[in-house]
N, C-alpha and C positions, 0 to 999 in steps of 0.2 A: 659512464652513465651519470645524467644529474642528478642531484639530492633529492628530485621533486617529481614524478613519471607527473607532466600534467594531464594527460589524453590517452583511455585506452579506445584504440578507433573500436575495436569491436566489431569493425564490417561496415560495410556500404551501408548508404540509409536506404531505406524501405521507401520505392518510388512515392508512398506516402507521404512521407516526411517530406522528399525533395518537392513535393509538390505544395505541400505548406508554405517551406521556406520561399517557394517562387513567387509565390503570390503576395507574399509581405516586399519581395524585391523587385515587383514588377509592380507595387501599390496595386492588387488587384484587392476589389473587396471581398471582406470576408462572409460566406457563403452563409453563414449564420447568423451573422448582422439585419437585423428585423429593422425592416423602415420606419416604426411606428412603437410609441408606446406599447411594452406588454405590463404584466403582470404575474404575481405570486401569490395565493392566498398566504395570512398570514398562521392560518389553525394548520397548515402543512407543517410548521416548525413546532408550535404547540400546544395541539392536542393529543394525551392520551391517546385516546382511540386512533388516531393514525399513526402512532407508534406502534400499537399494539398489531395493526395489520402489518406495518412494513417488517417488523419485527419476524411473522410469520411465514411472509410470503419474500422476503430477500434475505434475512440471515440463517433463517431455519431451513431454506431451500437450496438458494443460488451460490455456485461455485463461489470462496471468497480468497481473497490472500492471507496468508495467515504470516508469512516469512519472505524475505530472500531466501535464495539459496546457500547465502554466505553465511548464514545462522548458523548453517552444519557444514562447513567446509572439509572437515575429514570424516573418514569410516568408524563407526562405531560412537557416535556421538546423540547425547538425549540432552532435550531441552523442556522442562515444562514452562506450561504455558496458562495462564487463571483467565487472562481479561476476557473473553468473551462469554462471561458467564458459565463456561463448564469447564473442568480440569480435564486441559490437550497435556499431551505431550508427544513432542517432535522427533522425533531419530532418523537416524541416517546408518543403514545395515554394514553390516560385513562385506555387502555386495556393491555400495554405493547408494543403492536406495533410498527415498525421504520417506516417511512415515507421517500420520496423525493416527494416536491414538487417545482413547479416553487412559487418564493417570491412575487407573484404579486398578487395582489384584482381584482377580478373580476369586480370591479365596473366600474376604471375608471384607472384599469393598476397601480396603486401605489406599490412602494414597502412596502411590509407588515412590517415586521421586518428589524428593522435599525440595525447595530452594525455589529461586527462579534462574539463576545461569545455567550455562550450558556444562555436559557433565563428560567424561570421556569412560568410555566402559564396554567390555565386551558384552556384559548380563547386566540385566536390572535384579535386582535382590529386593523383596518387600520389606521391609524393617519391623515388619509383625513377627509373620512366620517361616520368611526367608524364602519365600517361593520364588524363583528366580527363572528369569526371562530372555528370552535372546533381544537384541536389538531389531530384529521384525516382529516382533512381537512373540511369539513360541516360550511355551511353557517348556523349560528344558530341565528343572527339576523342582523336589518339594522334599522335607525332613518327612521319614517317616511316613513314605508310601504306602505301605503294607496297612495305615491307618486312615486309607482314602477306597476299599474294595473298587473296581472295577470301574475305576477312575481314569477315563480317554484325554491323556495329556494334549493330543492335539486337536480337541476341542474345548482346549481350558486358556487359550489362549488372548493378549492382550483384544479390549474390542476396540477395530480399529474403524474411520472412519474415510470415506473416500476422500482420495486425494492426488493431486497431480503435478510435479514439477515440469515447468516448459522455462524457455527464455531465460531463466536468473529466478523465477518466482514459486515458491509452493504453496498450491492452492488447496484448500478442503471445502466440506461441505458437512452437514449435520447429517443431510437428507439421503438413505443408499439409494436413491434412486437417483440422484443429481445426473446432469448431462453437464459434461465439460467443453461440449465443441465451443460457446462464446470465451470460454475462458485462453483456450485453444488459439484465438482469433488474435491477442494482440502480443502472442510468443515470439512472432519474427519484429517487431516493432522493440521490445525488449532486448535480441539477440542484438542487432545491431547496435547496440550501446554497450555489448559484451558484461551483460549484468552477471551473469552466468559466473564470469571470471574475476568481478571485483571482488574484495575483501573488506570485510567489515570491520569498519575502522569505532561506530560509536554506536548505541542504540541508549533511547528512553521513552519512557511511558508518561507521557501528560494526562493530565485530568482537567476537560476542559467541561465548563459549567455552558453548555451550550446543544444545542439541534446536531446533528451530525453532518445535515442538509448543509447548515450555516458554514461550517469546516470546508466542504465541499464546493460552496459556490466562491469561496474568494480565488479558487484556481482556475476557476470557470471564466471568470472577464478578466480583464488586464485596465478596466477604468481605474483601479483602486492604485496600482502598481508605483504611481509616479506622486502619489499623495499620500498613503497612508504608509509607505518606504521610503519617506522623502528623506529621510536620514539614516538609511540602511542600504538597501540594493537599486533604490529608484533611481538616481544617476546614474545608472549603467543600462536604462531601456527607456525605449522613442516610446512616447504615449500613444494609446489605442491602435498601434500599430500590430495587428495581431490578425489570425487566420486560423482556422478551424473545419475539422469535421470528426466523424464517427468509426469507428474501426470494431465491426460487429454494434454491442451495445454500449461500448465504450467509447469514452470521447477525448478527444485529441488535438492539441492547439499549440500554438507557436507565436512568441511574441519577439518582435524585434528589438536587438539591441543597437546602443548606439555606433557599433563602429559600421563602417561601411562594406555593403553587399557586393558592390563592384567587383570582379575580376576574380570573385569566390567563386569554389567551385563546390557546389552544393549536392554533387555527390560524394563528395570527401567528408566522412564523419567529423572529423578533426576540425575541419573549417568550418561545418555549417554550425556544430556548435558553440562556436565563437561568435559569431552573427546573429543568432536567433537559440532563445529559450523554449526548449519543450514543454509542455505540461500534461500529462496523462491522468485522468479518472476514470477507475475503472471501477465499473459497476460489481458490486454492491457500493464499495465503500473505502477505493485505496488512490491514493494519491501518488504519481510518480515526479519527480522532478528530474533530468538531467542537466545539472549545471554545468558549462564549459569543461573541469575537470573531475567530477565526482557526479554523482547519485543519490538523492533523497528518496526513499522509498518508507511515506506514511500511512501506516493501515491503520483505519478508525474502525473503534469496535462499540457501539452504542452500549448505554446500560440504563436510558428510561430516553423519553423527549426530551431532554433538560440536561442530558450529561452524554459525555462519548471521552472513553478511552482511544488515545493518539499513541500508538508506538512507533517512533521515528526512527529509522536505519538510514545511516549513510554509510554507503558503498565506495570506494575509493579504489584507483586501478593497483596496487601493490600495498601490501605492507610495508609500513616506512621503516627503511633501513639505515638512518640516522634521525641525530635530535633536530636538526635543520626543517629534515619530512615533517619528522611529528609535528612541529610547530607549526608548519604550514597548515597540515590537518586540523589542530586544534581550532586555530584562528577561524579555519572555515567554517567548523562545526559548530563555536560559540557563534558567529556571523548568523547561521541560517536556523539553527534550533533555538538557540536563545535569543534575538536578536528581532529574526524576524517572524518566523514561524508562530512562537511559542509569544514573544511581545508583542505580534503587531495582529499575524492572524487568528489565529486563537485567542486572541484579548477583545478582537473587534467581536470575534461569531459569540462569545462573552456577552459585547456587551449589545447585540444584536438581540440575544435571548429576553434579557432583561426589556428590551422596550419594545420586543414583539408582545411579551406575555403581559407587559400591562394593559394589552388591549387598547391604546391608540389609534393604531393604525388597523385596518382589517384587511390588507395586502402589500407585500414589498413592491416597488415600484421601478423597472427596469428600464434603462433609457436602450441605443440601438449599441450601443457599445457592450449589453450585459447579455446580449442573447443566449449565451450558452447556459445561464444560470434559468434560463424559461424550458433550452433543449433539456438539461437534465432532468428539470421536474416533472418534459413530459415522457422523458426515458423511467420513470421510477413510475409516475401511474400507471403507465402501461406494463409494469411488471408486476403493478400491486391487481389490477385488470385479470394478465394471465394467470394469474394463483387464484382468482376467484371463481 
C-alpha cells in the first residue's frame, strides 16, 4: 500500500453530479448563468434587522450542520460545543448513536463538560455534585438520593435537541418541531464522497469580521477563482468554467479543472474528481468542498451581521500511517485553511463588510458568471418568507 490513500471512491457519483460534470465537458451552459445583469441589495449584508430575522427564522428553526461524523468516530465519545451561541454538546452512545444536547445538569444548571476537545467516557459526571450521566443522555446516578424524595431519574435527564446523522454529517436544530426531510435530501450526494468513512485529520474555529452571506457567496461563483487564488489553487481551474444547480434547498455546483475531460469516465468517483471541483452550500449555512483527495467541510455559525464563526473540518480517507502521510496532509491543510480559505476568502468577505457598511454602494453588482450568488439570496428570502 502507498504512503498516501489519495481517493476514497466512496461510491458512484449521484446521476447529479454526473450530470454537472457533463455539462462543464460538453461546454454546455450553465443553467444558472443569468443573461443580464442582476443584483443584491447591499442592507442584506448589513443591517441589524435582517439579522435579526434570519437569525430567527434559519438558525433558530431550520435543520443545521453542526459536525461531521468523524468528530465522534468511536463509541462513547462527548464533545462540547460554544459557537453557536448556546452550550451543545455532542456524543455518540454506547450504541453508536450521535447526540446534541444542551451542556448543562439538570441539577443545579452547571456546565457538564468543560474544555472544547473531544472527551472519551462511559458517563458524564457534573463536577458540582457529581450527578452523572450516561452518553445518551440518562441520569444514571446522584450522591445522596434519599436527599432528592420522590425524584423520577428518568425524567431528569440530559435536554436533548433534535438531531440527525445521514451521509457523513450531523445535523440539529433548536426548534422540536424541526422537519429534517430537506436536510435528508443532499445525504446520498455526501455518501458518495464516502464522508461517512473519512477521518479527521484537522479542525479550526475562525472569526471572520464579516456577513455570513459574504462567506457563502465566494463558493457560489467561480469568477473570483482564477484572480483572487492567483497564487494559491487558481492554476489548477479553467476560468468561469462551471455548472450548477439545486439539490432540495441546497445548492450544488462544479467547476472545471484544468486537466482534460476526454476519455473520463464520469461515473467513476475517482476520475471525475480529478476533472472537476465540487462545491456544496447548504442551507442554512455550511459549506462543502470535495477536493481530489480530501474533504473541507465548513460550518458557519453567525454571532451578529458583522461577525460569523467558521469551524473548518478536513476529512481525509485514512488516518496517516507514516510521517510521509502526515506531511502530505499538513501541506494540504495549511494550502486550503490557511492559504486559501482563511487568506483569501475570509479576508475578502472581511474586506467586503467594511465597504458594504460604509454605505457606498446601495447593492452588490453581479455579472452572468455570479448567478448563484442572486440563487442563494433568493433561496434565503424565501425561507425568511415561510417563517413569516
Amino acid at each position: 500500500m502507498s504512503d498516501v490513500q489519495t481517493v476514497n471512491r466512496g461510491g458512484s457519483p449521484t446521476p447529479g453530479q454526473t450530470a454537472l460534470a457533463r455539462r462543464i465537458a460538453d461546454g454546455t451552459v450553465d443553467p444558472r448563468r443569468s443573461t443580464t445583469i442582476q443584483t443584491v441589495p447591499a442592507s442584506d449584508y448589513t443591517d441589524p434587522a435582517r439579522w435579526e430575522r434570519e437569525k430567527t427564522a434559519l438558525f433558530e428553526k431550520l435543520p443545521q450542520v453542526i459536525a461531521p461524523s468523524a468528530l465522534l468516530p468511536d463509541l462513547d465519545m462527548a464533545v462540547p460545543h460554544d459557537a453557536t451561541s448556546r452550550p451543545l454538546l455532542l456524543t455518540r452512545d454506547s450504541d453508536g448513536k450521535a447526540h446534541v444536547f444542551l451542556n448543562v445538569c439538570r441539577h443545579r444548571g452547571t456546565r457538564l463538560v468543560e474544555g472544547e476537545e473531544s472527551q472519551c467516557a462511559k458517563r458524564l459526571v457534573c463536577p458540582y455534585h457529581a450527578w452523572t450521566y450516561r452518553l445518551d443522555g440518562k441520569l444514571l446516578a446522584l450522591p445522596r438520593p434519599e436527599t432528592f424524595p420522590g425524584l423520577d431519574k428518568s425524567e431528569m435527564g440530559l435536554v436533548e435537541l433534535p438531531s440527525m446523522e445521514e451521509g457523513g454529517l450531523i445535523w440539529f436544530s433548536p426548534d422540536p418541531q424541526a422537519d429534517f426531510t430537506d436536510a435528508q435530501a443532499i445525504s446520498e450526494d455526501m455518501a458518495a464522497f464516502g464522508t461517512a468513512e473519512h477521518h479527521l485529520f484537522r479542525r479550526k474555529l475562525h472569526t471572520v469580521h464579516g456577513n455570513w452571506k459574504l462567506i457563502m457567496d465566494a463558493f457560489l461563483e467561480s469568477y473570483h477563482v482564477t484572480r483572487l487564488h492567483a497564487n494559491t489553487i487558481g492554476p489548477f481551474f479553467k476560468d468561469g468554467i462551471t455548472s450548477g444547480d439545486t439539490v432540495g434547498p441546497h445548492m450544488r455546483s462544479a467547476v472545471g479543472r484544468l486537466e482534460e475531460m476526454e476519455n473520463i469516465d464520469l461515473n467513476d468517483m475517482a476520475a471525475l474528481r480529478r476533472v472537476v471541483t465540487f462545491a456544496y452550500q447548504l442551507l442554512p449555512a455550511t459549506i462543502v468542498i470535495p477536493s481530489p483527495d480530501y474533504l473541507n467541510i465548513m460550518v458557519l455559525m453567525p454571532q451578529s451581521e458583522k461577525l460569523t464563526l467558521v469551524e473548518d473540518f478536513m476529512l481525509i480517507p485514512e488516518a496517516p500511517a507514516t510521517d510521509k502521510a502526515r506531511d502530505h496532509w499538513e501541506r494540504s491543510w495549511a494550502l486550503l485553511d490557511g492559504g486559501v480559505f482563511a487568506s483569501e476568502d475570509f479576508r475578502a468577505a472581511e474586506l467586503g463588510q467594511q465597504g458594504l457598511s460604509s454605505g457606498a454602494i446601495g447593492h452588490v453588482t453581479l455579472g452572468t458568471l455570479e448567478g448563484g450568488v442572486r440563487a442563494f439570496a433568493d433561496i434565503v428570502s424565501q425561507a425568511l418568507r415561510a417563517a413569516n
